[in-house]
Every structure is written in structure tokens, then in C-alpha cells.
C-alpha positions as CSV (number, residue, x, y, z in Angstrom):
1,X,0.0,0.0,0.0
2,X,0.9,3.0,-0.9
3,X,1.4,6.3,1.1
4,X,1.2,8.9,-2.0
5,X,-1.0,11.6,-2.3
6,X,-3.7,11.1,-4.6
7,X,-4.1,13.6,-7.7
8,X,-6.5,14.3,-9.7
9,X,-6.6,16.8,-12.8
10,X,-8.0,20.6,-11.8
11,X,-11.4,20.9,-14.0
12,X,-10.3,24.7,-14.4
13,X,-6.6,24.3,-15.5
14,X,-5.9,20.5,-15.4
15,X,-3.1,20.4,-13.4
16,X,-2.5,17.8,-11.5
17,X,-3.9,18.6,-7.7
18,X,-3.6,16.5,-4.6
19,X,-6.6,15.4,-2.8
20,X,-5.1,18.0,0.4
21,X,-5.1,20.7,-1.9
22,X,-8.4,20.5,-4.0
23,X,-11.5,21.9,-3.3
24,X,-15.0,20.7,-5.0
25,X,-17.2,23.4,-5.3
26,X,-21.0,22.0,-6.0
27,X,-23.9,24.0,-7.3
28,X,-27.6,22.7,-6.5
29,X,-30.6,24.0,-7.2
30,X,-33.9,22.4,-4.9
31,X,-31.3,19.4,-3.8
32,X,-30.2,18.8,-7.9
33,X,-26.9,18.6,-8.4
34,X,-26.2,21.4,-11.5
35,X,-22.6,21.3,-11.7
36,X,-19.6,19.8,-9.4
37,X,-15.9,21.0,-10.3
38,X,-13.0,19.9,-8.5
39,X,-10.3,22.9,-8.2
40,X,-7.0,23.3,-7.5
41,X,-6.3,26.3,-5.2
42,X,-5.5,29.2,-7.9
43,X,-8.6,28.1,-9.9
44,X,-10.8,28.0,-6.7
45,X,-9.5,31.5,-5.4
46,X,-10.5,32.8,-9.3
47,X,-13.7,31.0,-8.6
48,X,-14.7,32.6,-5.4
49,X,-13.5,36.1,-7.3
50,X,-15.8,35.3,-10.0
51,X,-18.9,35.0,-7.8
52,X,-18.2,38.2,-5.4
53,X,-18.0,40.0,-8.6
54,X,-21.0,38.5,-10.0
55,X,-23.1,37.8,-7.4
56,X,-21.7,39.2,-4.5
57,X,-22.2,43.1,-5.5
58,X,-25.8,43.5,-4.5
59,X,-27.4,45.4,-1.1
60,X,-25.0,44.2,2.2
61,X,-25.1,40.8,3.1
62,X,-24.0,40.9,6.2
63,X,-27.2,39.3,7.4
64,X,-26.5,35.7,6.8
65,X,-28.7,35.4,3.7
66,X,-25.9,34.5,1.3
67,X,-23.9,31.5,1.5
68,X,-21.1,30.1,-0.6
69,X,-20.6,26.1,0.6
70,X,-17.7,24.1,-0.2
71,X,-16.4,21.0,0.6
């Protein structure tokens, strides 16, 4: 048995990207999964960047009311 960090190809760049290191980022809509992509941590810090810009410009959410989950 070996004691060797998986990896697995980044969906956004392909690198190779150990299983320590990657983040999946899921989006569901009413408990359907839509989309799952497993990044490596440049592509997931470009993916959270993405959403504040797109999403994340609207009145202040410093209620609670929007969430960004990842595993």
C-alpha cells in the first residue's frame, strides 16, 4: 500500500492537484446537483472572485442570507 498523495486533474486548469489541496465546489438547485468541479487552489481562489464579482455586488449581506458552501 501505498502512502502517496492522490491527484487528480483541476477541472479549471488540469493540473495535477492532490486530494489535500483540492476543493470541489457543488452547485444545486432544490437538492439537484447542476454542476460539481474539482479545483486546485489558484482556480478555486479565481472561482470565489468570480462569484463576489457577479453575485456578490448586490445590497449588504452581512445578514446571513448569502452562502457560498464548499467542501
Amino acid at each position: 500500500m501505498s502512502d502517496a498523495p492522490t491527484t487528480v486533474p483541476c477541472d479549471g486548469c488540469g493540473e495535477p492537484t492532490t486530494d489535500a489541496l483540492a476543493r470541489t465546489v457543488r452547485l444545486s438547485v432544490d437538492r439537484a446537483n447542476i454542476d460539481t468541479q474539482r479545483l486546485c487552489p489558484d482556480c478555486f481562489a479565481d472561482w470565489i472572485q468570480r462569484y463576489q464579482d457577479r453575485l456578490g455586488s448586490g445590497p449588504d449581506e452581512s445578514d446571513g442570507s448569502s452562502e457560498i458552501i464548499v467542501d
